[in-house]
GUFI-587335 format. One record per residue: residue in three letters; x, y negated, z of N, C-alpha, C, O in turn. Coordinates in steps of 0.1 Angstrom, whole numbers, plus 5000, padded with zeros to 4 digits. Layout:
<nodes>
ALAXYZXYZXYZXYZ...
</nodes>
This chain:
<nodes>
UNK411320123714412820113712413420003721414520023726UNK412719903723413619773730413719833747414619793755UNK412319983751412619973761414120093761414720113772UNK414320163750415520233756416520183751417520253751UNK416620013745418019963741418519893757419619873760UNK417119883767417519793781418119933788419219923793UNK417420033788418120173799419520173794420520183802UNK419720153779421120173772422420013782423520013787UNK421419923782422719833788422919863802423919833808UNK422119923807422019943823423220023821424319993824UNK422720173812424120253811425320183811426120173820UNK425320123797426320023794427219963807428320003808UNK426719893815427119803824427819913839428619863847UNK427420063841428020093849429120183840430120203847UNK429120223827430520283822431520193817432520233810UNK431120023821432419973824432919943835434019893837UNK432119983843432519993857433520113860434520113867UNK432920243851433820343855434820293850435520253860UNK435420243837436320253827437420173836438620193834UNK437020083845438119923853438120043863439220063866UNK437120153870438120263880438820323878439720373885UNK438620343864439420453851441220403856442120453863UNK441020273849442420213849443220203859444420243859UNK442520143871442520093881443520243889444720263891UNK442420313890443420453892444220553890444720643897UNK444420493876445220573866446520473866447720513864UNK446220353869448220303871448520273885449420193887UNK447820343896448020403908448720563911449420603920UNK448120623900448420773904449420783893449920903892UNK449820683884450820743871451420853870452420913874UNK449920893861450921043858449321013849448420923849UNK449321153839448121173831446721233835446521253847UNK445721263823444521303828444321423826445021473817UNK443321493833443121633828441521603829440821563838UNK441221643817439621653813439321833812440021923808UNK438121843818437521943823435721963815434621913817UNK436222033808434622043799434022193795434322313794UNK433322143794432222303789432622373775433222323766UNK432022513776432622563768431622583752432022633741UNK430522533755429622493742429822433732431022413730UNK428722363719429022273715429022133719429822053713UNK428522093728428321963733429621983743430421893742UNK430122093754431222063762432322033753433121963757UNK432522083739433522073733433621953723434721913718UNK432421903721432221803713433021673725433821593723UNK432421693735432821573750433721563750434021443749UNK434921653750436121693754436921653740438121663742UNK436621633728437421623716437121483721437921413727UNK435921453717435721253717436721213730437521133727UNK436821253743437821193752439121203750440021133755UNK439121313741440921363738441121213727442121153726UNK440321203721440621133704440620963715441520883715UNK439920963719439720793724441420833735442420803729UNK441620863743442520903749443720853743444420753745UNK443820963733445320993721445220823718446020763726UNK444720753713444620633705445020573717446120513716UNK444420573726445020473742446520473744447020373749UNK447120583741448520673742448220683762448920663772UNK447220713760447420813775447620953773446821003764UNK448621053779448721143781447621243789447221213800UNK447421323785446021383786446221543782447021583773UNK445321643792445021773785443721823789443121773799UNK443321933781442121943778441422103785441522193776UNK441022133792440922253796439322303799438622263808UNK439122373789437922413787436722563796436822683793UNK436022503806435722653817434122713811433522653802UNK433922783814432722893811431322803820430222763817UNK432222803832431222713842431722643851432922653851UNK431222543861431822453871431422523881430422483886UNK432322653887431722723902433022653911434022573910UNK432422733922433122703933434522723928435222623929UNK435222863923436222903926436822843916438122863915UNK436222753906437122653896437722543900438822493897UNK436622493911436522363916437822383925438522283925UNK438222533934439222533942440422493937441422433943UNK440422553922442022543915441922423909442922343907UNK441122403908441122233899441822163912442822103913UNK441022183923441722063940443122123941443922043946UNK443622223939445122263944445822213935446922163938UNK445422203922446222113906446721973912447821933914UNK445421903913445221763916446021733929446221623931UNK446421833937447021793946448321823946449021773954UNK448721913935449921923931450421803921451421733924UNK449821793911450021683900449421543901449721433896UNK448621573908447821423910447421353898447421233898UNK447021433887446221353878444621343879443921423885UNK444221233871443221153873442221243865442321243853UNK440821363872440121393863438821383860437921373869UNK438621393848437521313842436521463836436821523825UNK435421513846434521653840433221593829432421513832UNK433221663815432221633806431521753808432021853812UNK429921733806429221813804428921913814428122003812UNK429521893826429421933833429921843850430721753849UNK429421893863429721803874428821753880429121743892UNK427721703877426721653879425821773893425321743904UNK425821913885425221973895426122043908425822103918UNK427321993903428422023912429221923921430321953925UNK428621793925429221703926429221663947429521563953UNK428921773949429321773966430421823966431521773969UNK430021933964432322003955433321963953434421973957UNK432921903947433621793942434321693947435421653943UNK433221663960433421533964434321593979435221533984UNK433921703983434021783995435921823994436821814003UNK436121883979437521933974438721823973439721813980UNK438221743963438521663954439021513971439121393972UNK439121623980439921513989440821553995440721634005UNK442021523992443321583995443921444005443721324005UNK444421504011445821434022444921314028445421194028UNK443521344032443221254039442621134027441921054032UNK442821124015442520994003441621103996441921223995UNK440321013988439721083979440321043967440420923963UNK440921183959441221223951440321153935439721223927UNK440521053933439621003921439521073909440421143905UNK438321063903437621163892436421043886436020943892UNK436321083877434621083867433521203864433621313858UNK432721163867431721243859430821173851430121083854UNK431021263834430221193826429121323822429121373811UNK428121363832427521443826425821423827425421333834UNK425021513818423421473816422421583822421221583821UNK423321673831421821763835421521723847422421663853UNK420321733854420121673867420921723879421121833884UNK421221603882422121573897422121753911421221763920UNK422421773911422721863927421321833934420621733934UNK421021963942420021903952418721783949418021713956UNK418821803934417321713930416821753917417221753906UNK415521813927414221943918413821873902413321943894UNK414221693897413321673884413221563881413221503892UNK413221513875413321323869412521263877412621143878UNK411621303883410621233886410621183903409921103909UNK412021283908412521223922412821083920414021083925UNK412620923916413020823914413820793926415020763924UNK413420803942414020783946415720843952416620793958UNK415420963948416821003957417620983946418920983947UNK417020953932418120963925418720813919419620793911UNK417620713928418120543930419220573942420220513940UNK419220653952420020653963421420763956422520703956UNK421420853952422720873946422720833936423020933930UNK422620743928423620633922424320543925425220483920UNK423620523936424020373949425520473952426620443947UNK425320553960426220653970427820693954428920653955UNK427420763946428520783937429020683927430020703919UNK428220553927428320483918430520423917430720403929UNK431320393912431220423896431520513889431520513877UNK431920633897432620753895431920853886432420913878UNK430420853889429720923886428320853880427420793883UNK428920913867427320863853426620953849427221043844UNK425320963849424621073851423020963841422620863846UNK422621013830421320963823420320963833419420873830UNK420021023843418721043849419020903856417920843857UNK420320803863420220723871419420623863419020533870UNK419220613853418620543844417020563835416420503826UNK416820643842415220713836415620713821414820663813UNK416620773816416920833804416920983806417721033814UNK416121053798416021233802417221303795417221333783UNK417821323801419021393799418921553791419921623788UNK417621593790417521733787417421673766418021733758UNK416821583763416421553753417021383745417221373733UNK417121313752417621123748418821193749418821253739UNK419821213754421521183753422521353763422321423772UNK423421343753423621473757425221453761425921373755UNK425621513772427121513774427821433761427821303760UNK428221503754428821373745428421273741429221183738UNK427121263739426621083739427321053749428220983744UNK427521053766427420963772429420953770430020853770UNK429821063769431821053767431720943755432220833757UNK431020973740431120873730431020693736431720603733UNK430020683744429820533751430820513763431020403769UNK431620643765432720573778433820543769434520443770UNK434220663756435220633746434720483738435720443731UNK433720413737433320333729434020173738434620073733UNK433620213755434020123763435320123763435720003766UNK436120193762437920223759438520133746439620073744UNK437820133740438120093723437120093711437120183702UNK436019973713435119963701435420033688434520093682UNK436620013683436720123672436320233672436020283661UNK436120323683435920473686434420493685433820593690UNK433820413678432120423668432720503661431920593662UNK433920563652433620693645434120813651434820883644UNK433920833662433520943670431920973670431521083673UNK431020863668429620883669429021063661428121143665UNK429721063654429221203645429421313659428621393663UNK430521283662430921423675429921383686430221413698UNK429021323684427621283700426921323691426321413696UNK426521323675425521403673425721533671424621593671UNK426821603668426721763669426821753681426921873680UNK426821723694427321743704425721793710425521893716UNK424521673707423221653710422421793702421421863707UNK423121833686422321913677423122043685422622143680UNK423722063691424222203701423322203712422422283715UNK423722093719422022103732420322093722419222073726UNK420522123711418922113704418122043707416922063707UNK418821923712418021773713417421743704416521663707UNK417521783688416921713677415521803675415421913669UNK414521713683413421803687412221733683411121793684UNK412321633680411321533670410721583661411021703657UNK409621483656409421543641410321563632411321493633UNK410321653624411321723613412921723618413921673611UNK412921783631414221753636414821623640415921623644UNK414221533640415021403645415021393659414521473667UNK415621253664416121233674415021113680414221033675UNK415621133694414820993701415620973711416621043715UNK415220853718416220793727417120713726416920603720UNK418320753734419720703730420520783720421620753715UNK419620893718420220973709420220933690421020973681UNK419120843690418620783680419220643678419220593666UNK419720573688420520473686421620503684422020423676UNK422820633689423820683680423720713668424520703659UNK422420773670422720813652422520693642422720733631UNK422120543642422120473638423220403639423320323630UNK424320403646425520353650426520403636427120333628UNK426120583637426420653625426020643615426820643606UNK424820613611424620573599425120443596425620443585UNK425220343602425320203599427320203596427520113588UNK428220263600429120253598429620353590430820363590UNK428920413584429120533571429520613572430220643563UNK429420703584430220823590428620923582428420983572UNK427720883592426321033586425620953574426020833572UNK424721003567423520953557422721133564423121243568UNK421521093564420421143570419521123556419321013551UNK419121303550418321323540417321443546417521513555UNK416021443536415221483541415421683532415421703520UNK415421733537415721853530415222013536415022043548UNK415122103525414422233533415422263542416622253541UNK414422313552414722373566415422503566415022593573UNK416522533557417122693557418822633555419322533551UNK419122743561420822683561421622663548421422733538UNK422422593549422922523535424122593527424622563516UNK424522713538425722743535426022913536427122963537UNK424423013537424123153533423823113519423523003515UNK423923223512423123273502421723243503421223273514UNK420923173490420023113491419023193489417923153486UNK419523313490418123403492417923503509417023563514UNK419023493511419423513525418923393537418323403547UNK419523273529418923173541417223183544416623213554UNK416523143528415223183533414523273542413623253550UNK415323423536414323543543414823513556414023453563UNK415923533561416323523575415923403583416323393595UNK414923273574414723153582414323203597414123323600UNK414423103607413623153615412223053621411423043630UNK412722963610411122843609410322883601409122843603UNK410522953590409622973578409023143576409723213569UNK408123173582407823333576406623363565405423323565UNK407523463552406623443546406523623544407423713541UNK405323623547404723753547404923833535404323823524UNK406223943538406124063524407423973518408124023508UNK407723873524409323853520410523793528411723793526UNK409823743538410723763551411723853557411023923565UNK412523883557413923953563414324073548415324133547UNK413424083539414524073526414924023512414224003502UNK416124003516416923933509416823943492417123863484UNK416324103492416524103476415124083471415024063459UNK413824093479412624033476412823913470412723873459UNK413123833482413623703480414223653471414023533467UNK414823713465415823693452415223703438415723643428UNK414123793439413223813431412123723427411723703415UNK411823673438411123573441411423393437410623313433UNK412723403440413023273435413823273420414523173416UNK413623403412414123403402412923403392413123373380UNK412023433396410223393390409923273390408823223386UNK410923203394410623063398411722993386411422873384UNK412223013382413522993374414622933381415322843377UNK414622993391416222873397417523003392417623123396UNK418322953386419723023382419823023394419222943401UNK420823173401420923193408422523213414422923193426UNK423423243404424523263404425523103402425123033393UNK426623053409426822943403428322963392428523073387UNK429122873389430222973376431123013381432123023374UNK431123063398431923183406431223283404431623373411UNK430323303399429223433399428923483410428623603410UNK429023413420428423403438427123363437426723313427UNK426323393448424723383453424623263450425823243452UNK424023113447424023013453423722933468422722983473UNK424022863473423322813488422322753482421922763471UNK421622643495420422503496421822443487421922463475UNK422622393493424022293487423922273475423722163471UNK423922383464424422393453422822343442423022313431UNK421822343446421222313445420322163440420222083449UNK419622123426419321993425417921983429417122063433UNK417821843427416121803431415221863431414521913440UNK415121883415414521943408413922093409413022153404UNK415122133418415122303423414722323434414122423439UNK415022223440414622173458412922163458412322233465UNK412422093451410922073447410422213442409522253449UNK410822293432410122373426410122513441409422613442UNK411022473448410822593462409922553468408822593472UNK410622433469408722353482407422393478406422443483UNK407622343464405922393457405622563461404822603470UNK406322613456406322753455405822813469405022903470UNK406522753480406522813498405122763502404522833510UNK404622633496403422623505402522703499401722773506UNK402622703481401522773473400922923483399822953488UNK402522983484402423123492402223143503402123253507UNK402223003511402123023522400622993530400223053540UNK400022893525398222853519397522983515396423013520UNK398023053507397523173505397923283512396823343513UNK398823353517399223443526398623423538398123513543UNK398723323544398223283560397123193563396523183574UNK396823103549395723063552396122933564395522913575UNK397222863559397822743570398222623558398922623548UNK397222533565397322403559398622313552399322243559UNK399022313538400022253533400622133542401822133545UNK399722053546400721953561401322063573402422043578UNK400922133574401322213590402622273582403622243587UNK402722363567404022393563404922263560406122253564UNK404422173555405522083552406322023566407521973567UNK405322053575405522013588407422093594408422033599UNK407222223591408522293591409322323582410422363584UNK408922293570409422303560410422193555411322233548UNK410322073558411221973559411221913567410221883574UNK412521883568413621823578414521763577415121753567UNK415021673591416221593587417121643587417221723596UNK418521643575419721723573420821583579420621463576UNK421621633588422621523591424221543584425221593590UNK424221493572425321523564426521413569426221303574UNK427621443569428921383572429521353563430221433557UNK429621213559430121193548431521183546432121143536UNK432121233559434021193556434121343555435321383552UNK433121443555433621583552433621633538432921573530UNK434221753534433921823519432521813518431921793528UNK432221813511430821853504430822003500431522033490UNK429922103508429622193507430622293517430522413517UNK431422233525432522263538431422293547430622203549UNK431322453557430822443565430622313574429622313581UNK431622193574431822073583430722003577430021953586UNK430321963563429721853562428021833568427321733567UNK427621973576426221973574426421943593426822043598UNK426321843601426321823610425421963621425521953633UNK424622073617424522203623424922273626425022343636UNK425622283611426622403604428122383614428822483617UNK428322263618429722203625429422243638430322313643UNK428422213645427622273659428222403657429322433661UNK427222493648426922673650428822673652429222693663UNK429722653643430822683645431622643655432422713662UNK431622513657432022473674431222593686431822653695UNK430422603685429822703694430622843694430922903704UNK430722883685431123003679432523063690432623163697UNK433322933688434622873690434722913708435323003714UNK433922823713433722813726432622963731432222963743UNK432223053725431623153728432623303730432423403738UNK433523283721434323433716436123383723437123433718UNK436123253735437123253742438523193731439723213732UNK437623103718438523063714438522863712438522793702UNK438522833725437922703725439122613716439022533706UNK440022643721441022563718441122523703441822433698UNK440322623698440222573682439422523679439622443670UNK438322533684437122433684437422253689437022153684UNK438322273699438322103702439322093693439721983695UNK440122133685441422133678440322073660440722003652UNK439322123661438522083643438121983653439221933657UNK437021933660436621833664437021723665436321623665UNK438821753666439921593669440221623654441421583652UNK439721693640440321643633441021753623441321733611UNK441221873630442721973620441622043612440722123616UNK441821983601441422083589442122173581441822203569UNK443422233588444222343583443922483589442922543588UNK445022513596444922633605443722673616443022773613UNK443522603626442622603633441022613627440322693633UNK440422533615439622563604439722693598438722763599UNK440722743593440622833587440322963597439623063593UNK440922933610440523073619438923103624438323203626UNK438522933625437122963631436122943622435122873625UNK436422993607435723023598435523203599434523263596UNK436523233601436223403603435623423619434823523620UNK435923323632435423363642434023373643433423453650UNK433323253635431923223630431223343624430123373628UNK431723423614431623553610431323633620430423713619UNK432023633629432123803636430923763650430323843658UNK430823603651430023573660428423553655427623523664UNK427923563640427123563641426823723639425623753641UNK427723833635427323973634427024043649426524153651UNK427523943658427623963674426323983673425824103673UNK425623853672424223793679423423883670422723963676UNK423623883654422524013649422324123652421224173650UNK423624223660423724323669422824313678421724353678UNK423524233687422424253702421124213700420324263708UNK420424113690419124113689418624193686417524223691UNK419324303671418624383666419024543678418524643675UNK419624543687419624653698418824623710418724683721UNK418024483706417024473720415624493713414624533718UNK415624453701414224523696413624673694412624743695UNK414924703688414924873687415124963701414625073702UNK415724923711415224993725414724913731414524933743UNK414224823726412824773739413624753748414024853753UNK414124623752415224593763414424493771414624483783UNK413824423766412324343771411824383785411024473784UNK411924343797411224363809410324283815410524163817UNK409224333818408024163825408324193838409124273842UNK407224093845407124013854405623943855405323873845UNK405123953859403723833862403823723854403023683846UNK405123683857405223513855406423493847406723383841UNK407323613846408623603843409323703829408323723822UNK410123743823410523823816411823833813412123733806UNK412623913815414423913813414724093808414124203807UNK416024033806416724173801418424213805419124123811UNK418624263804420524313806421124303793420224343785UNK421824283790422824273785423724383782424324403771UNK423824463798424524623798425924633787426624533786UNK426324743781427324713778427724673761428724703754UNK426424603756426124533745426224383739426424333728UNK425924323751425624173753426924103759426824133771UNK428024033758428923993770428223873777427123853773UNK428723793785428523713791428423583779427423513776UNK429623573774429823463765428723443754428823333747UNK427423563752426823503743425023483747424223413740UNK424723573761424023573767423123453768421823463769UNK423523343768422323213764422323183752421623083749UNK422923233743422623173725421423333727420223293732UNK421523443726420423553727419223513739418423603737UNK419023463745418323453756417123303746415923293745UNK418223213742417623093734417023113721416423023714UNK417223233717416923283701415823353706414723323701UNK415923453715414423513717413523413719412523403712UNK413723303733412223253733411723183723410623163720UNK413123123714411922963705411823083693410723083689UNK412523153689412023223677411123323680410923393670UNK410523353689409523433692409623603691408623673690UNK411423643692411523763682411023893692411123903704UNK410423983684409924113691409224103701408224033698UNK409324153712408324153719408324053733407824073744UNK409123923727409223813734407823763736407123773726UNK407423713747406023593748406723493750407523503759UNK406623393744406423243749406323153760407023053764UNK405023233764404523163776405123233792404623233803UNK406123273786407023303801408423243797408923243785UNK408823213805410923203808411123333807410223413811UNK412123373802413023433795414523433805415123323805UNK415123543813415923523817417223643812416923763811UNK418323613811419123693799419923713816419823633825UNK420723843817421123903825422823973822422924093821UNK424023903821425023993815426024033825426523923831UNK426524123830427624143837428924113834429524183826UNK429523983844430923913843431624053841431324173844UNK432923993833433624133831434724133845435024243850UNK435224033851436024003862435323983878436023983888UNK434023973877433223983888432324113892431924193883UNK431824133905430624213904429224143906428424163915UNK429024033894427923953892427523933877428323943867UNK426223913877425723883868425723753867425823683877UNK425623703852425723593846424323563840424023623829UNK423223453846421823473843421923333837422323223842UNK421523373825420623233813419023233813418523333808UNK418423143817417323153818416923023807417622923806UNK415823053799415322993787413822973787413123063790UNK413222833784411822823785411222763777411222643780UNK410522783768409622763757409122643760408622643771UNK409122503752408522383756407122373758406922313769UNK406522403755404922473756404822493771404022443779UNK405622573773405622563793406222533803406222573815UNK407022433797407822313806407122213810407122153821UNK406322193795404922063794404122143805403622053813UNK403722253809403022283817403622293837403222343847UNK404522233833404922223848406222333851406522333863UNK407222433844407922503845409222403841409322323832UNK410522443854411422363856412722473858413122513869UNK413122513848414122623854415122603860415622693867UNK415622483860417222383870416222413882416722463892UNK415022383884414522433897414522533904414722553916UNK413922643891413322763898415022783901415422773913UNK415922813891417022893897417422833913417322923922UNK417722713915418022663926417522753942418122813951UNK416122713939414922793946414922943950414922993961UNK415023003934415123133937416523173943416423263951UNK417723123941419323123948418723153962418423263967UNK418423013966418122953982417023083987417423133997UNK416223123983415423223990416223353987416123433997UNK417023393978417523533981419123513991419723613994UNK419723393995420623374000422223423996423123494000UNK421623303978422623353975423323173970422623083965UNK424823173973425423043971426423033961427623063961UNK425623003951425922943939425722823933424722763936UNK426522773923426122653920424822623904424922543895UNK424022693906423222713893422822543894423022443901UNK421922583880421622433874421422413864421322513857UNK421022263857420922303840419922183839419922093847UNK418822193826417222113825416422223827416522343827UNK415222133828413622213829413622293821412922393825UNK414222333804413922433797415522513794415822553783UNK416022523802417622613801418322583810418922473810UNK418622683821419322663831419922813835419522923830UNK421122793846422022943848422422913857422422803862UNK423023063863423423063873424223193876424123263866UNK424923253888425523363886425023443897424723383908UNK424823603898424423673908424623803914424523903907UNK425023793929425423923929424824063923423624073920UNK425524143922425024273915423624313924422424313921UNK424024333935423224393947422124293950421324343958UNK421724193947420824123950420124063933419323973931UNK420424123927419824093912418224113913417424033908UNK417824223920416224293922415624193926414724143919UNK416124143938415924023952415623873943414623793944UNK416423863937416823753927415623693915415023583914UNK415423803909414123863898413023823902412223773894UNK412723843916411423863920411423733924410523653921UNK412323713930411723543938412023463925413223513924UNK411923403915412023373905410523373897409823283893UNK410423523898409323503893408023433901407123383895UNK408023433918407323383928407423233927406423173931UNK408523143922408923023920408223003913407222933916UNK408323053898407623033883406322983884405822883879UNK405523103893403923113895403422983898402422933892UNK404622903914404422833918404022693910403022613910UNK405422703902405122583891404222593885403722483884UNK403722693878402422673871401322633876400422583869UNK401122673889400122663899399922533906399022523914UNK401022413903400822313911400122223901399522123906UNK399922243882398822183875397622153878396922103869
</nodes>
């Protein structure tokens, strides 16, 4: 711990550096800021915490949320800036884009001033473990550009885009500690909470103590099924817990926990959740899952409890029992938001509106998780699954859009579903509806990342050998990029030649 409270002041000490360029250039260029963020949970979580520290500054500010940071964004973003000349600050993204940036973002002869607050690895550098070139661009972009790796903080797992915006909003106005909750959905959207029983490490773990200590989260230990399906639903559909002969149905399940005596209806005469739920009932399930699960599978009571409980990150300024209070539940639906092209409501709950904007992306949440059960359940029933030696991807075709192509790509490999392996990357394939290119999410099981697989790599690599110029990027276990139609074949293969490579340098 003491050694990632010293990487944290190192941070510390250059995002007040930005914060005096911040100013410094902002009552130079008078006029306001335009923040430029990703369209996930963490780009949107980044982009609310800057808007909220922002609003409180009474700096004038807007918020514009992109799919990706390509070239042809970066162009209109430079023709903006040179029309308006406001000061912009990219979350969650820039980092892999930041020659672009630096190359565009120069108008009339003066560089055009910006920040970048983002955590995937830098442009043109294969892996954390370059120490040097990535001591030399920090030197070279320093204070403009904050990036976790300049710090031997791992940006795929310690601190995620909105951590690092929550510590630049923190440097604006110490009050802005209760934004800390929006760094941890920000971190539980990148699935940083990868610890035992879901917890955190890092700097990610010193936020969340920030939150706890100022009474925003309380962190309880609780079963691993969602809090807010039907509590016979959340079980069968877990996708941590399978229990043989009652997994994926619901009315088994129901059966099941009614043998058990848990009332099941509450005095709406609705299903109950985990929520509704007391101690007492919470225990008599745990007993009941290992009982069945020791005997079905013949797996050690520690190894179930192992998945079976977990840290719940409850939000104590929210309803109780409000999809908002369960810090996941607030992720899945910020995602939701930023998936189906309705971002603006997503950073609109994150600063705060629990009327209108709430109520819309409670039904958007709806129709986006019937999305994802579609195209999963149309890639198992036609076998949409293609190998590779080294590799494995699928299309999308006219099932899959773009927008949801890495939540499906990330659900096959860690849930293992159908005729997914593991022990390959996973690359999801969707055709842009406005381009003649595909949009590739590539996904990789930790199990063989630890073994030397780097997908912010391979994509790079494989681009570079099929001669194709794009700005791909990402971490060792999730990274994207876009490709022409006609060179997809070309693309596939050298990828999969990359892959081999990595494994082969063990």
């Amino acid at each position: 711990m003491n050694d990632t409270i010293e990487k944290l002041k190192k941070l510390s000490i250059d995002l007040n550096n930005a914060k005096d360029y911040f100013f410094k250039h902002l009552k130079t260029l008078q006029s306001s800021v335009h923040i430029y963020t990703h369209l996930d949970a963490d780009g949107l979580t980044s982009g609310a915490i800057l808007g909220k520290a922002l609003y409180r500054a009474g700096i004038p500010f807007q918020i514009t949320v992109l799919r990706q940071l390509e070239k042809e964004e970066i162009e209109k973003i430079a023709k903006k800036v040179k029309e308006f000349r406001n000061f912009i600050i990219f979350s969650d993204f820039g980092s892999g884009q930041y020659k672009e940036l630096q190359k565009k973002l120069f108008i009339n002869d003066h560089f055009a001033p910006f920040i970048i607050l983002d955590h995937h690895i830098p442009q043109n550098i294969s892996n954390k473990e370059k120490k040097e070139l990535l001591e030399d661009l920090h030197k070279k972009t320093n204070p403009w550009h904050i990036n976790p790796y300049f710090y031997d903080i791992d940006g795929s797992n310690e601190i995620s885009g909105a951590g690092l915006c929550y510590y630049f909003a923190k440097c604006l106005n110490k009050s802005n500690i209760d934004l800390s909750p929006l760094a941890i959905i920000g971190a539980i959207g990148d699935i940083q909470n990868k610890g035992p029983n879901k917890s955190f490490k890092g700097i990610n773990s010193l936020i969340l103590e920030e939150a706890k200590n100022s009474g925003q989260i309380e962190v309880i230990d609780d079963l691993n099924f969602s809090s807010i399906k039907p509590l016979n639903e959340a079980i069968a559909y877990s996708s941590e817990i399978k229990l043989p002969g009652l997994s994926k149905d619901p009315n088994k399940m129901l059966k099941f926990l009614q043998t058990l005596g848990i009332f099941m209806e509450n005095s709406e005469g609705n299903i109950r959740t985990l929520s509704d739920l007391n101690q007492d009932e919470k225990q008599k399930i745990t007993l009941a899952i290992i009982e069945y699960s020791s005997f079905k599978l013949d797996i050690e009571p520690r190894k179930i409890v192992e998945k079976l409980i977990v840290n719940r990150y409850s939000l104590k300024n929210e309803s109780f029992g409000s999809i908002l209070h369960d810090a996941n539940d607030f992720s899945n639906l910020l995602n939701s938001c930023g998936r189906t092209e309705n971002s603006s409501l997503g950073i609109a709950i994150a600063m705060g509106d629990r009327k209108v904007a709430f109520q819309k992306a409670q039904e958007i949440l709806k129709d986006h998780k019937r999305s994802i059960m579609k195209s999963l359940s149309w890639i198992q029933e036609n076998q949409k699954i293609q190998k590779k030696e080294y590799i494995q991807f699928f299309f999308g075709e006219d099932v899959i859009p773009e927008s949801i192509i890495g939540t499906i790509s990330s659900m096959l490999i860690f849930d293992a579903i159908g005729q997914v392996d593991k022990l390959k990357p996973i690359f999801g394939c969707a055709k842009r509806v406005d381009e003649e290119v595909y949009k590739i999410s590539g996904r990789a099981h930790e199990f063989i990342v630890n073994k030397g697989v780097n997908l912010s790599e391979a994509i790079r690599k494989a681009s570079e050998l099929s001669n194709i110029d794009s700005l791909g990027g990402g971490h060792p276990p999730a990274a994207g990029t876009k490709v022409p139609i006609e060179k997809i074949d070309i693309f596939l293969e050298n990828i999969n030649k990359v892959i081999k490579e990595q494994l082969q340098k063990i």
